[in-house]
N, C-alpha and C positions, 0 to 999 in steps of 0.2 A: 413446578408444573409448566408443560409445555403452551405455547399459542391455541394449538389445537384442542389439548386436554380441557382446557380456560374454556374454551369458546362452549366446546360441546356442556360443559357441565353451567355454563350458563343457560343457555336452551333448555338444562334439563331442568334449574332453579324453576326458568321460567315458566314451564312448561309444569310441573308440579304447581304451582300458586294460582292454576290458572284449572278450574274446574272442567271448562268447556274445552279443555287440551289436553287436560289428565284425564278424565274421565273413558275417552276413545281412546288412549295409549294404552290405559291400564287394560281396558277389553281385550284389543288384540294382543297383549303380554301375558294377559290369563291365555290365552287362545293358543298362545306359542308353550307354556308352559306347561300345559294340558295335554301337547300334541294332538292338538283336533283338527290338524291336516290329515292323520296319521286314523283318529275316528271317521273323519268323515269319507277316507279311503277305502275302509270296513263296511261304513255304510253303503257309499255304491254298490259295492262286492255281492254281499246280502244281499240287496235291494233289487240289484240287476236279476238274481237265481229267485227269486220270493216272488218278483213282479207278474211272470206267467203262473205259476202255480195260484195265486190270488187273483186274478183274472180270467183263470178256468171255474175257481168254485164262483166267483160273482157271475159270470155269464150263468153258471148251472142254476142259482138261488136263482138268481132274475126269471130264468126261464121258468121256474115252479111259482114263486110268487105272484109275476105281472103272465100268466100264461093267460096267450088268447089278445096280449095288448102288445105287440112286436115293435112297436112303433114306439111309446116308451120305454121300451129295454133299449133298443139303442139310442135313445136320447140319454139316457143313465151311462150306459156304457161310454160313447161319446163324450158326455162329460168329464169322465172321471180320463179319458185317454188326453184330452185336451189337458190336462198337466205334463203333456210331453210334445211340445211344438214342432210338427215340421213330423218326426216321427211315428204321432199318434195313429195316424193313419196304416202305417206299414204294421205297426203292431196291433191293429185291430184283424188287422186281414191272416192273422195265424193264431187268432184264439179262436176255438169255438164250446161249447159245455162238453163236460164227462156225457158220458152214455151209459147205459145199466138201468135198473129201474130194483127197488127196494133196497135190502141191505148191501147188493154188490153196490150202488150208489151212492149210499149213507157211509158204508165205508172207504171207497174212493174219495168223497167229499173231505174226508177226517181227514183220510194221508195228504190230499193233498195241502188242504190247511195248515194243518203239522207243518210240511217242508215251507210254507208260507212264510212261517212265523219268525223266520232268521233273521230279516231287519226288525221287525219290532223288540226282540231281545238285544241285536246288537245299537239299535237307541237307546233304550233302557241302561244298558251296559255306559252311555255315551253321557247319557244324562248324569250317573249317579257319578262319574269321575268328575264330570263339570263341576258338580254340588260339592264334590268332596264328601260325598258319602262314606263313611268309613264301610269295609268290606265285610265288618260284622253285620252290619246292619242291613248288607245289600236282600233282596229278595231270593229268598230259596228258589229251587227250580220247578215247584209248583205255581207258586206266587206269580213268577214272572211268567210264565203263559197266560196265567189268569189278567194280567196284566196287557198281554200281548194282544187276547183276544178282543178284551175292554176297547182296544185303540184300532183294531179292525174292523169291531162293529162300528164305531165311531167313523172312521174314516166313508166306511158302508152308506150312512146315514148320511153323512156330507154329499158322496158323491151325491144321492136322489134329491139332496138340498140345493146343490151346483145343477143339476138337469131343468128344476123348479126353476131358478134365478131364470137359466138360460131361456126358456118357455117366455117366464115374462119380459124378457128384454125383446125376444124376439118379436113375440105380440105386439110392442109399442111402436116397431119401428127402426127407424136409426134417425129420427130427431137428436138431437146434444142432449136435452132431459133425459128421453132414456140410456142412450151411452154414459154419461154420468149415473145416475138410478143404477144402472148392471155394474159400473167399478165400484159404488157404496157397497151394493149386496155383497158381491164376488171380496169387499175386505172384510167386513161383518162376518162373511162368511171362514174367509179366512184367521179370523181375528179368534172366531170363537173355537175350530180346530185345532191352533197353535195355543191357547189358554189350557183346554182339555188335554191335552197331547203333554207338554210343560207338568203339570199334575200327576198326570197320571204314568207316565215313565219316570217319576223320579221317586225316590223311596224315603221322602222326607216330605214332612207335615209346614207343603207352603199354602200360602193362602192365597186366593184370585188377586190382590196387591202384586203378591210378590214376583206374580209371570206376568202381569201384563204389560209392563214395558215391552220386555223381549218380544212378547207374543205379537205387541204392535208393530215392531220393529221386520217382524220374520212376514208380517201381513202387510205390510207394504212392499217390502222386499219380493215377496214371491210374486205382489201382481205386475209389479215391474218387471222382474223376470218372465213371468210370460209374455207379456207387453214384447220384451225385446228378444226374448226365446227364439223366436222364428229363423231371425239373423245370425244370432248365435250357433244354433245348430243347424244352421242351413251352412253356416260358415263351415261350421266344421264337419258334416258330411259332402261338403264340395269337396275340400282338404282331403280328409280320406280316402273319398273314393278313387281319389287319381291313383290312388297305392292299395289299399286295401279290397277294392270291387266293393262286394259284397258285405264284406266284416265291416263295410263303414257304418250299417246301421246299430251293430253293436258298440261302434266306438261312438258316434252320436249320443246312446243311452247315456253306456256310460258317463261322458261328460256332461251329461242331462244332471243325472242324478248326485253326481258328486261337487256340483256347482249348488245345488238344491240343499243338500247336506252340509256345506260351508258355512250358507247363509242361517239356513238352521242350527247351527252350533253355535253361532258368533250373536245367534238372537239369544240362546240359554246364557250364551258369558255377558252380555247385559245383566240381565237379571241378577246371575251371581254376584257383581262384581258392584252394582246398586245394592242389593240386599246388605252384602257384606262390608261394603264400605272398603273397597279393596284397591283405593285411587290415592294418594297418586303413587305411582311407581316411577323408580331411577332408570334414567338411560346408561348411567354407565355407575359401579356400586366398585369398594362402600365409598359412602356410610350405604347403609339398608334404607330405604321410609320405611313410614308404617306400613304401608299397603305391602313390600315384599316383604316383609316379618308375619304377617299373617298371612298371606297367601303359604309362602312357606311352612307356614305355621302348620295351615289347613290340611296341606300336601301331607305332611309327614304322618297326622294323627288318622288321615285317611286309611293309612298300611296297617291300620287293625285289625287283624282276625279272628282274633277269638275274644271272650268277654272277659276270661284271665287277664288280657293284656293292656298295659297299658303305656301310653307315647307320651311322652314332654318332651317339647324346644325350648331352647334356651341360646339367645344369641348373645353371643359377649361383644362387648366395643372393639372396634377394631379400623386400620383402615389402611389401604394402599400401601406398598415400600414408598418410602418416601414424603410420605403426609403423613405429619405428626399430631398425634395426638397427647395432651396432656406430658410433653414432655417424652412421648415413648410413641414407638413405632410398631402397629401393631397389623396380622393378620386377623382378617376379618372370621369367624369360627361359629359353628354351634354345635350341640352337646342334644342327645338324643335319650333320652333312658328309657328303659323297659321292663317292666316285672311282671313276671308271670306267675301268677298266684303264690308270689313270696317265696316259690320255691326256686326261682332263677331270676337271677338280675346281669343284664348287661346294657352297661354302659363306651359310650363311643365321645370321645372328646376331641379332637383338634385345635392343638395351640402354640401358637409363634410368636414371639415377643424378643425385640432386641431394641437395645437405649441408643433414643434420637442421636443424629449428631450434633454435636455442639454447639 
């Protein structure tokens, strides 16, 4: 074993023994393993084509519900655009409601909701890879709209929750009580979106335990993100515009949203990774710990699709050329089976094995 190999794999000793060190490795390694650079790139995508279609039917509902109070729809609407620093403004100024009146309007409200609905599936889609949902069990494609809607109305409710906070902070002032008082509401309020949101995009029976770390975690996070949002996207639509003109407010969103969607993933792989006991994980392998044999583990019995089928891992001892084990030198392997209702079995094995030297 080299100087270098020694060093790092003491770091990693270290660094597994040590909760408050494994704990944030193993997240961001579920985070790598998951490819939820790779989700949360899907979700801007979505996010970015969903965002005006859901903010034509919200202007249209507002305008039928609060009709005759113009002055609270745009506090609502406001609110809800104020989740986009620096930009919210430009994008308020090219939404306005459908037009029509009975069922030409009832069914423009549908399509457009419909084409709405692309990030709430592709979360859902985001969520159940995190959990390791296997793909038997993911939701049908009625389900998951049903699901979609659930986390729309929701969000619906928050905004005129977030317009509320905002009323009362305003009323008090800008003493420190109330600018403290509006960041308490504004994480409560956060806090209890991301609990709901957590639940109900994911297609496994957790319990308010099981997301509220994450959920605390994505509720501090995002108020700090808006906090420093301003900079951020001020930053990068300065950047832009020298090249892009125009496209720079698209490129703004975009990195609005796909920073938003980061943090939000990396709050689900909390949870998972608390839940399942999925720490500590090696910097450089093998041997495996526990936590990469079950995560692996998790990985694999995920790629089930039908209820015929079924996955076993099986990892054999093994370790580096050149680090011996028990006398023998081995490759690190595992063994995957499969049967499909007894009528098919295949198996996959990988194994290496040649005698230590002397």
């Amino acid at each position: 074993m080299n100087p270098v190999e020694r060093a790092i794999r003491a770091v990693d000793g270290f660094q597994q023994r040590h909760t408050v060190l494994a704990f944030p490795f193993a997240v961001v390694k579920k985070f790598g393993d998951d490819e939820a650079g790779h989700l949360a790139a899907l979700l801007a995508y979505y996010g970015f084509f969903s965002l005006f279609p859901l903010l034509l039917v919200m202007v249209t509902v507002l305008g039928f519900v609060l009709q005759g109070n113009s002055d609270l729809q745009d506090s609502v609407l406001h609110s809800a655009l104020a989740q986009f620093p620096v930009i919210g403004d430009q994008i308020r100024s090219n939404v306005h409601s459908l037009s029509g009146s009975g069922l030409s309007l009832a069914v423009g409200i549908a399509g457009t909701l419909w084409g709405g609905l692309g990030v709430m599936n592709a979360m859902q889609a985001a969520m159940n890879r995190v959990w390791d949902v296997r793909k038997r069990d993911r939701p049908n494609f009625w389900k998951s709209k049903i699901r979609a809607l659930m986390m729309l109305a929701l969000l619906g409710v928050a905004a005129v929750a977030s317009a509320v906070v905002a009323g009362i902070v305003s009323a008090g002032g800008h003493s420190p009580f109330t600018v403290a008082g509006g960041v308490v509401l504004s994480l409560a309020l956060n806090l209890g979106v991301f609990l709901l949101a957590f639940r109900i995009l994911t297609a496994r029976n957790l319990t308010w335990g099981d997301v509220l770390p994450g959920a605390a975690v994505a509720a501090v996070a995002w108020v700090v993100l808006q906090t420093a949002g301003g900079y951020i996207v001020g930053h990068q639509l300065k950047s832009a515009s020298q090249v892009y003109g125009l496209f720079a407010l698209v490129i703004g969103l975009l990195a609005w949203m796909y920073l938003g969607a980061q943090v939000t993933l990396y709050a689900a792989e909390v949870n998972v990774v608390r839940k399942e006991r999925l720490w500590p994980r090696s910097l450089v392998q093998p041997p495996l710990s526990r936590g990469d044999k079950d995560t692996y583990r998790r990985a694999a019995i995920a790629e089930e699709r039908r209820p015929e089928e079924s996955v076993s891992v099986r990892f054999r001892l093994g370790g580096a050329a050149g680090h011996s084990i028990s006398g023998r030198t081995s490759v690190a392997s595992h063994s995957i089976v499969a049967r499909m209702s007894g009528t098919m079995s295949a198996r996959s094995s990988t194994t290496s094995e040649t005698p230590s030297a002397a």
